[in-house]
Chimera marker file (.cmm) of the C-alpha trace (Angstrom):
<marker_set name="trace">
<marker id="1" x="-4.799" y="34.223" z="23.894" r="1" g="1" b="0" radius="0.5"/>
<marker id="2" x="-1.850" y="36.665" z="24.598" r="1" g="1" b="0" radius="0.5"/>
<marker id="3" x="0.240" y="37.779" z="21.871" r="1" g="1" b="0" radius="0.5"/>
<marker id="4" x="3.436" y="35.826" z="22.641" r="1" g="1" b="0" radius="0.5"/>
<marker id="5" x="1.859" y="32.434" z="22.139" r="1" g="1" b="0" radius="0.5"/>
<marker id="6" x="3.655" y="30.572" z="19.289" r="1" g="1" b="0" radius="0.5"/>
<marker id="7" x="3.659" y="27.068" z="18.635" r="1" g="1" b="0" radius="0.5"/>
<marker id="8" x="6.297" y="25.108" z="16.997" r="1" g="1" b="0" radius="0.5"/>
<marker id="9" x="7.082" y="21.697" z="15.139" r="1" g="1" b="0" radius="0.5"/>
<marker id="10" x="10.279" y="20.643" z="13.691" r="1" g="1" b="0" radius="0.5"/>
<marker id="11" x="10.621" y="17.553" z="10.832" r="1" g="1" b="0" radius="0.5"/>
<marker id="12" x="14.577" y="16.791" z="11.262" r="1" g="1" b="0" radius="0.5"/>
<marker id="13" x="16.317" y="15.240" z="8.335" r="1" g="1" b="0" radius="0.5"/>
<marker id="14" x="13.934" y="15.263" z="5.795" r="1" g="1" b="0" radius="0.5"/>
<marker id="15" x="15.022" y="13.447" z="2.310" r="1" g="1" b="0" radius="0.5"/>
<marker id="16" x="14.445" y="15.839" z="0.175" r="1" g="1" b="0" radius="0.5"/>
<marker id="17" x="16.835" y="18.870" z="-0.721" r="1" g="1" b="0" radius="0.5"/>
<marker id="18" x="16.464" y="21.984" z="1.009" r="1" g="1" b="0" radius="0.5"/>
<marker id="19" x="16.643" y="24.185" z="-2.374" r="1" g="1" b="0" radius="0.5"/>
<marker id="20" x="13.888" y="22.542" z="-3.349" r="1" g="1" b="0" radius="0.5"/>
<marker id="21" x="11.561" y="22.556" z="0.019" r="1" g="1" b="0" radius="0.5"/>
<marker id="22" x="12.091" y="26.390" z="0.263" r="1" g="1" b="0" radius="0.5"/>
<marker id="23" x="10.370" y="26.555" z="-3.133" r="1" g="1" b="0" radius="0.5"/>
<marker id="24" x="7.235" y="25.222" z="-1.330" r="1" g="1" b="0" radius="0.5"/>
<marker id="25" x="7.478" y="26.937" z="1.977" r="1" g="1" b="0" radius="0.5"/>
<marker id="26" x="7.753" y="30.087" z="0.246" r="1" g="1" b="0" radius="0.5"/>
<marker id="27" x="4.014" y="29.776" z="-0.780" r="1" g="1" b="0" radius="0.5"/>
<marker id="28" x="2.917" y="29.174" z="2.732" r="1" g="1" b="0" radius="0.5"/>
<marker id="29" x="4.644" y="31.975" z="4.456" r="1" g="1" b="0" radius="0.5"/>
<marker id="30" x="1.946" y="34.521" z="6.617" r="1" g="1" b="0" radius="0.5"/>
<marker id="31" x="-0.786" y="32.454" z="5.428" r="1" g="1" b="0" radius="0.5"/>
<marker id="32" x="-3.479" y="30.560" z="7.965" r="1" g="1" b="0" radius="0.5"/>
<marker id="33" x="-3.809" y="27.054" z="8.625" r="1" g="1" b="0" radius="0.5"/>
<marker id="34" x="-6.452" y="26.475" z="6.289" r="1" g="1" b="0" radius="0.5"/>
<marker id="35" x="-5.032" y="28.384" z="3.501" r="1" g="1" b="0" radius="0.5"/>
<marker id="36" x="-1.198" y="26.791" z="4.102" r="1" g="1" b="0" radius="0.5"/>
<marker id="37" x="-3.225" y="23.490" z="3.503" r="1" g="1" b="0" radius="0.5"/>
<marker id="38" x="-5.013" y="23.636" z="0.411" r="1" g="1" b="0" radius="0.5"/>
<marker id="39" x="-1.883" y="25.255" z="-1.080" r="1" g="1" b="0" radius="0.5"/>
<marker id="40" x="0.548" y="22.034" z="-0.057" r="1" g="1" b="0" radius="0.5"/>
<marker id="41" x="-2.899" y="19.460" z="-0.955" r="1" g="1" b="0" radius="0.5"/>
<marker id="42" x="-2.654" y="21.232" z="-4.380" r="1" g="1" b="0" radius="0.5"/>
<marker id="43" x="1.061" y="21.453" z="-5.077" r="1" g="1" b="0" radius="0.5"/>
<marker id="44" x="2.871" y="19.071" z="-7.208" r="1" g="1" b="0" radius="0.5"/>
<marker id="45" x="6.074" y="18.489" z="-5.506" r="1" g="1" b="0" radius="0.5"/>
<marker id="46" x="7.382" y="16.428" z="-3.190" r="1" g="1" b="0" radius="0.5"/>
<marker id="47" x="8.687" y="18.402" z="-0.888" r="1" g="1" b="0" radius="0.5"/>
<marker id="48" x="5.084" y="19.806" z="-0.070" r="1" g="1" b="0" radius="0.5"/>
<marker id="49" x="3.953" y="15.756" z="1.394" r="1" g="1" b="0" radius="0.5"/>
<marker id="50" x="6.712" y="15.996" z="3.904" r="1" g="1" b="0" radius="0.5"/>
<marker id="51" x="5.991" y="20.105" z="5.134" r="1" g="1" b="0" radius="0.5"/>
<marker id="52" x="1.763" y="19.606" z="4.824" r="1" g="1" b="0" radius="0.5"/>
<marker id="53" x="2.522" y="16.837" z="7.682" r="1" g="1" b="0" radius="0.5"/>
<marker id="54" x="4.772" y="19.209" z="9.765" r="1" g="1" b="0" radius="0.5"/>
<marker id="55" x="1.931" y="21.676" z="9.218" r="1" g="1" b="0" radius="0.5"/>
<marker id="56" x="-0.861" y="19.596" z="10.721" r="1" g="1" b="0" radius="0.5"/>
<marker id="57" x="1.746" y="18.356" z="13.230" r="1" g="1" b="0" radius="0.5"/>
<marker id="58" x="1.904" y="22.385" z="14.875" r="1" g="1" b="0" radius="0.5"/>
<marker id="59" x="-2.036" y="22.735" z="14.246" r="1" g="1" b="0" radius="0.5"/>
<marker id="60" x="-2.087" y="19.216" z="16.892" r="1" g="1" b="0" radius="0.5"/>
<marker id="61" x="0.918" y="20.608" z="19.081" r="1" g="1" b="0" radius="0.5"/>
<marker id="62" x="-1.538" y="24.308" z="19.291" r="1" g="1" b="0" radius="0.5"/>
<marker id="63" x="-4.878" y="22.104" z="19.626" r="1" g="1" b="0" radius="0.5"/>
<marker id="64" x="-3.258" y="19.215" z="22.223" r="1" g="1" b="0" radius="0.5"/>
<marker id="65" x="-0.538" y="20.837" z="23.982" r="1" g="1" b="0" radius="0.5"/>
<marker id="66" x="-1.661" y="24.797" z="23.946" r="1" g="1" b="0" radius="0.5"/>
<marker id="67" x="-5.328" y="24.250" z="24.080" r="1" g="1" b="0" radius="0.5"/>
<marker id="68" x="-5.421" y="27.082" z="21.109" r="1" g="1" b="0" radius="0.5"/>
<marker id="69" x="-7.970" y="26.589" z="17.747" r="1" g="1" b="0" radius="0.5"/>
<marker id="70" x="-6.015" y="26.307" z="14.776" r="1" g="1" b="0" radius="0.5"/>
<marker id="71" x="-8.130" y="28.099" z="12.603" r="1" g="1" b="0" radius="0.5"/>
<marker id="72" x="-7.199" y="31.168" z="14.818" r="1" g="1" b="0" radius="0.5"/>
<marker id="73" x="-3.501" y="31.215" z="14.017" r="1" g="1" b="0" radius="0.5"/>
<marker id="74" x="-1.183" y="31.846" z="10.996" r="1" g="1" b="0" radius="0.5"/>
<marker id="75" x="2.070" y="30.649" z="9.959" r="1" g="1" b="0" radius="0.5"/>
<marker id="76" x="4.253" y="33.610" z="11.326" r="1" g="1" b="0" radius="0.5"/>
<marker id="77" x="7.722" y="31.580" z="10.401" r="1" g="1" b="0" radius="0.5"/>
<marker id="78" x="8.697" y="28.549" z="7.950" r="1" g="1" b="0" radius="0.5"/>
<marker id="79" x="11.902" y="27.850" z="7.235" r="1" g="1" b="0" radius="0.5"/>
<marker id="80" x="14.040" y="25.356" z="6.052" r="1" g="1" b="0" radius="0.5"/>
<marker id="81" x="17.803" y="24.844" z="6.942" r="1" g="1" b="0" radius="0.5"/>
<marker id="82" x="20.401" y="22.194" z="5.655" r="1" g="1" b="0" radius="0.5"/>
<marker id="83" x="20.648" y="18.891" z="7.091" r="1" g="1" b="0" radius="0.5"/>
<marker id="84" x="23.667" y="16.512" z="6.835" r="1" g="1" b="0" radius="0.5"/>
<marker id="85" x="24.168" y="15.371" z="3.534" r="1" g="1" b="0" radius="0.5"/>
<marker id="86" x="24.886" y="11.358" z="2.314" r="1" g="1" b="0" radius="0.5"/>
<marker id="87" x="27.912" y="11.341" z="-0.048" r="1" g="1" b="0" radius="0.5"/>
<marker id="88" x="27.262" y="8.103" z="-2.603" r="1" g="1" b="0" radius="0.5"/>
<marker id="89" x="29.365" y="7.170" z="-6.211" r="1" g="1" b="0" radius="0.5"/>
<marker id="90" x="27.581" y="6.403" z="-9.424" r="1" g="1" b="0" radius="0.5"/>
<marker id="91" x="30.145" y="4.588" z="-11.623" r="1" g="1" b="0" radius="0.5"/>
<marker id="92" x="30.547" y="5.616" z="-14.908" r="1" g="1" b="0" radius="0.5"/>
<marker id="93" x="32.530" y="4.813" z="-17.760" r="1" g="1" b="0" radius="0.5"/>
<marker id="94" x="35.905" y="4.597" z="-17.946" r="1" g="1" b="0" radius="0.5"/>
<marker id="95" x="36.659" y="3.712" z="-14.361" r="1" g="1" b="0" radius="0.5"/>
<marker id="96" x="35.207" y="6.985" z="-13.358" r="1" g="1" b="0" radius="0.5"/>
<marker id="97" x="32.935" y="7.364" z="-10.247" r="1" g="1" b="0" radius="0.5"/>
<marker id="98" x="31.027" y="10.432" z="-9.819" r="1" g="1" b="0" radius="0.5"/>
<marker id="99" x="29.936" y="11.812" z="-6.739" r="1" g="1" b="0" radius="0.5"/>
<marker id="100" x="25.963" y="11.739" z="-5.734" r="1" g="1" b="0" radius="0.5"/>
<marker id="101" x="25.003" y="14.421" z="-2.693" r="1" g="1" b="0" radius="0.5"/>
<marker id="102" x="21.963" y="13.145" z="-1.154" r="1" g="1" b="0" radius="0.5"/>
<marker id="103" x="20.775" y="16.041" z="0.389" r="1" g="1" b="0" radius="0.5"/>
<marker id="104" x="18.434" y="16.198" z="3.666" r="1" g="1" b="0" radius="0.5"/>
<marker id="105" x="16.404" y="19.209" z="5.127" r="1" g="1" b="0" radius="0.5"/>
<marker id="106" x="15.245" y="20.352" z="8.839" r="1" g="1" b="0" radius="0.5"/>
<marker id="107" x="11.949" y="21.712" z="8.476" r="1" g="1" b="0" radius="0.5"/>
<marker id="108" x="10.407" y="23.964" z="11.195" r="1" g="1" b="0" radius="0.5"/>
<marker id="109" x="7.140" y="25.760" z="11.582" r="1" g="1" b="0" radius="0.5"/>
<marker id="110" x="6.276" y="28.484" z="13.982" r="1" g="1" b="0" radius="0.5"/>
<marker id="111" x="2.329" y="28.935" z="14.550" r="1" g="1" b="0" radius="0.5"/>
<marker id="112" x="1.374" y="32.386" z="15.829" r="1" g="1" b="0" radius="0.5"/>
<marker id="113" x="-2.119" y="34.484" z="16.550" r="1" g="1" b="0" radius="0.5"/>
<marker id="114" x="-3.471" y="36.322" z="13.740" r="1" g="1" b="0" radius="0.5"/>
<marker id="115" x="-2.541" y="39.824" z="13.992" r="1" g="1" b="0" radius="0.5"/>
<marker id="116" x="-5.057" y="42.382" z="13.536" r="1" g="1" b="0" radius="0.5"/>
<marker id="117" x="-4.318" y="44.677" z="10.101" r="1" g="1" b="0" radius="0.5"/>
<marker id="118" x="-5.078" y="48.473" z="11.153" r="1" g="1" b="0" radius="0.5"/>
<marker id="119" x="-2.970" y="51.289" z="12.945" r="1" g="1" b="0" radius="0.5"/>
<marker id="120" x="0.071" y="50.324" z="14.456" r="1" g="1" b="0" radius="0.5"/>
<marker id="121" x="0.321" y="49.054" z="18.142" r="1" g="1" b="0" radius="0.5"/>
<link id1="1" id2="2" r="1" g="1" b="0" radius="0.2"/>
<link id1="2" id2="3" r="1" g="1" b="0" radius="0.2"/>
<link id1="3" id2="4" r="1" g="1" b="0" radius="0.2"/>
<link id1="4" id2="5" r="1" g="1" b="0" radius="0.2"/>
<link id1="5" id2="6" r="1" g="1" b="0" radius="0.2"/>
<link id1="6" id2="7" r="1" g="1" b="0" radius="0.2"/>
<link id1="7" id2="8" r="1" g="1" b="0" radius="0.2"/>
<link id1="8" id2="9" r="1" g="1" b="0" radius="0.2"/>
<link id1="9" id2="10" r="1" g="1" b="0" radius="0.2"/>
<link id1="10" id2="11" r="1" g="1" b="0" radius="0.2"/>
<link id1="11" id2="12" r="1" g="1" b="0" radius="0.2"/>
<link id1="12" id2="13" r="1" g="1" b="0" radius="0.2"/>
<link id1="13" id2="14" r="1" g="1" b="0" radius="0.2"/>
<link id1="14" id2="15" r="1" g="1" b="0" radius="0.2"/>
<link id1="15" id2="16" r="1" g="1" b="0" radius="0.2"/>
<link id1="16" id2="17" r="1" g="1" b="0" radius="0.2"/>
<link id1="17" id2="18" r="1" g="1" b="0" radius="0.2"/>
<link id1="18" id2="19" r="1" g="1" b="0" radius="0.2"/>
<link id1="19" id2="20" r="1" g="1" b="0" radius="0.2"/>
<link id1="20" id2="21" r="1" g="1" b="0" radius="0.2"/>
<link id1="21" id2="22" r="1" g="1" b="0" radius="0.2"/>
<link id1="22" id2="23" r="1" g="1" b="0" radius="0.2"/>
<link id1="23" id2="24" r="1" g="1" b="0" radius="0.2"/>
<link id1="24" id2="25" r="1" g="1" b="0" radius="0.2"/>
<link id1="25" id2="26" r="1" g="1" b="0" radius="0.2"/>
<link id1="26" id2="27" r="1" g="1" b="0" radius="0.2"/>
<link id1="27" id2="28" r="1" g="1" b="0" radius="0.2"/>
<link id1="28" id2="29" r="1" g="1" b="0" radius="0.2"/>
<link id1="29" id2="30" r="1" g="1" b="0" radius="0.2"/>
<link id1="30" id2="31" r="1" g="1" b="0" radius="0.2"/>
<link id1="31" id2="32" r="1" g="1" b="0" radius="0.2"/>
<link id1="32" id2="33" r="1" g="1" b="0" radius="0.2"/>
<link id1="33" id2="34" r="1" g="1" b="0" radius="0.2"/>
<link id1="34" id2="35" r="1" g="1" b="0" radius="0.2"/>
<link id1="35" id2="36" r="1" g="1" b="0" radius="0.2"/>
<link id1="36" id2="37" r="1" g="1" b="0" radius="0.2"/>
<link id1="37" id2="38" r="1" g="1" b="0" radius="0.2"/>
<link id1="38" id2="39" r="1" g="1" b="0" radius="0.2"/>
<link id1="39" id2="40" r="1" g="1" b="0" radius="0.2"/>
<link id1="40" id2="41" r="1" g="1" b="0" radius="0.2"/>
<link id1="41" id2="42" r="1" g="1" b="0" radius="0.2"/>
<link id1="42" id2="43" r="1" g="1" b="0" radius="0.2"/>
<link id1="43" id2="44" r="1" g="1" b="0" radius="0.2"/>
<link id1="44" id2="45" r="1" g="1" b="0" radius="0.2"/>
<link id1="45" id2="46" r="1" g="1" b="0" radius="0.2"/>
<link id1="46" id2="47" r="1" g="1" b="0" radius="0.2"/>
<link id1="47" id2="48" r="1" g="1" b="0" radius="0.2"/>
<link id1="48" id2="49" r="1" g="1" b="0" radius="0.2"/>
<link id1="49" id2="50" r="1" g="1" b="0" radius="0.2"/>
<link id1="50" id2="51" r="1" g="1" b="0" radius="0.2"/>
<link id1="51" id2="52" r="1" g="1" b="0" radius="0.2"/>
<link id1="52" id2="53" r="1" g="1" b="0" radius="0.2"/>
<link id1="53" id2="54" r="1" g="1" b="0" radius="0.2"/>
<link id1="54" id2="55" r="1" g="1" b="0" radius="0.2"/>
<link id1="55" id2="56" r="1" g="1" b="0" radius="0.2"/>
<link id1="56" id2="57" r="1" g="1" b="0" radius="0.2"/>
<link id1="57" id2="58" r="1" g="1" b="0" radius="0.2"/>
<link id1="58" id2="59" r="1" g="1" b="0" radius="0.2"/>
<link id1="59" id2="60" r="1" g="1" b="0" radius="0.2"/>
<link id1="60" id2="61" r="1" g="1" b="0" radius="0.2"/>
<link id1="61" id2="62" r="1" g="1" b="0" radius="0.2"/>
<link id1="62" id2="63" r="1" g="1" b="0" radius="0.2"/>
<link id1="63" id2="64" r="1" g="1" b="0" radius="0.2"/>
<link id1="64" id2="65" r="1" g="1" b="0" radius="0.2"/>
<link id1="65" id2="66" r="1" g="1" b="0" radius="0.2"/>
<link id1="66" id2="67" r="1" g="1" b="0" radius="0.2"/>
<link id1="67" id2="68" r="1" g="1" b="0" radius="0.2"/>
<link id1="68" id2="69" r="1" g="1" b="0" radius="0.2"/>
<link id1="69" id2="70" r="1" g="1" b="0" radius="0.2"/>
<link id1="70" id2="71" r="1" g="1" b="0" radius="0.2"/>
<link id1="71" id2="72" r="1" g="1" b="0" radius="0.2"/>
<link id1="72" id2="73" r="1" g="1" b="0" radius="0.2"/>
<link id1="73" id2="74" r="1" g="1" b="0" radius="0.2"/>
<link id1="74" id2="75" r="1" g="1" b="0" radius="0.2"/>
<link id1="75" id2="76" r="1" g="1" b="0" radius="0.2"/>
<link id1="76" id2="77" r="1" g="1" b="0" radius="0.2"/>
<link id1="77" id2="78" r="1" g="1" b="0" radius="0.2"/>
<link id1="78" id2="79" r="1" g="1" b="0" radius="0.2"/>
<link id1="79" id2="80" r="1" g="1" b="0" radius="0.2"/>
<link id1="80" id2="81" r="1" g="1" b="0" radius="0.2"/>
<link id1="81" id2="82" r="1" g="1" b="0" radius="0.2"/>
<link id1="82" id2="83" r="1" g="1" b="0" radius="0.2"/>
<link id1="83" id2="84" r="1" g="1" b="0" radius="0.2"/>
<link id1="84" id2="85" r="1" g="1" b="0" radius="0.2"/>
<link id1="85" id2="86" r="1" g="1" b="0" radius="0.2"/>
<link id1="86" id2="87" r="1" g="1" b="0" radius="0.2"/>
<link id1="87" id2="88" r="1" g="1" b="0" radius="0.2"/>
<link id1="88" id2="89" r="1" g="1" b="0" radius="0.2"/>
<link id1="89" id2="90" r="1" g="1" b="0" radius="0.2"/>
<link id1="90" id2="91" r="1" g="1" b="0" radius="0.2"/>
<link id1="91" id2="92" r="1" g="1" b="0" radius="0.2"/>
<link id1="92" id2="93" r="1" g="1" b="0" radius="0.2"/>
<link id1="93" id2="94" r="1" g="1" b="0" radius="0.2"/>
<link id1="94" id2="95" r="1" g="1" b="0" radius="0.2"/>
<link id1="95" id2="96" r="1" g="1" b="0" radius="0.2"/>
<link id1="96" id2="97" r="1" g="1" b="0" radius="0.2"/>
<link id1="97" id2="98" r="1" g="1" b="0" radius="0.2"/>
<link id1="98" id2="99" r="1" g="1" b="0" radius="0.2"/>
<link id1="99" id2="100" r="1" g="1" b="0" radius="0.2"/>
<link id1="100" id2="101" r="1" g="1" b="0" radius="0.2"/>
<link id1="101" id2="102" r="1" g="1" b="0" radius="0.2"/>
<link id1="102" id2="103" r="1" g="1" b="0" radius="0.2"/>
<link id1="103" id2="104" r="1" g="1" b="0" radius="0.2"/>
<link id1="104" id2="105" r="1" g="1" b="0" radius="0.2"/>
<link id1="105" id2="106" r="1" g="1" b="0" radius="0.2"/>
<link id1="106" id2="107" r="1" g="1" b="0" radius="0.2"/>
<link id1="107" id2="108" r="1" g="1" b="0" radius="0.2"/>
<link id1="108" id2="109" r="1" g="1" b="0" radius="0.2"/>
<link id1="109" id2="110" r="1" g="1" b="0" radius="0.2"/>
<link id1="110" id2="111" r="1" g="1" b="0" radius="0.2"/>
<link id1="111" id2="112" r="1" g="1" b="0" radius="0.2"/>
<link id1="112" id2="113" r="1" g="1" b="0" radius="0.2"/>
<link id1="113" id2="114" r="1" g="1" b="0" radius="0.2"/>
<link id1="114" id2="115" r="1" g="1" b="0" radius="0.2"/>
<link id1="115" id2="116" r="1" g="1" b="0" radius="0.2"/>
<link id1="116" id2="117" r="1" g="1" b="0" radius="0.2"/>
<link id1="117" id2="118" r="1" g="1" b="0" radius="0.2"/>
<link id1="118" id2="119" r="1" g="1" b="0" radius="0.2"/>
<link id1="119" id2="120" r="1" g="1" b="0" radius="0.2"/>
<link id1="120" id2="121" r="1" g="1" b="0" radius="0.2"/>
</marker_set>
């Protein structure tokens, strides 16, 4: 496997706000496959559902597409960015309406070889 190989998967317009998801992805960051996965099985929120199927979605794309064993690669880059967000009005008293953001995510993971710790390159 040359160095360059990287495999990514993208989750667009994920329901859940992307504050929130980066608190999960956070804990996956430079960790390998099997690792990144018993951290999301064993984390509370619900943001980590949504990026443990993204994860096993890259470990298929490497296995399937690149012919590479996920148990050989790391997460090299997880990030989340904002999606578009659903404007919605709760009425309250008064007359009043207050405005509801329903925020949405784009997840993406990039897959890459484990690196070798020692001297520099």
């Amino acid at each position: 496997m040359d160095a360059r190989t990287e495999v990514r998967a993208q989750a667009k317009y994920v329901r859940s706000a992307p504050r929130k998801a980066r608190l999960v992805v956070d804990h996956i960051r430079g960790k390998s496959v099997e690792e990144a996965r018993a951290i999301l099985t064993h984390t509370p929120r619900a943001a980590a559902a949504d990026v443990l199927k993204l994860l096993n979605s890259a470990a298929a794309n490497a296995e399937n597409n690149h012919e590479l064993d996920p148990d050989d690669l790391v997460i090299s880059k997880v990030y989340v960015d904002e999606g578009p967000t659903l404007k919605r009005y709760q009425p309250r008293a008064q007359g009043r309406a207050f405005r509801i953001r329903k925020r949405s995510s784009h997840l993406t993971i990039v897959l890459g070889p484990r690196v070798a710790r020692g001297g520099k390159a």
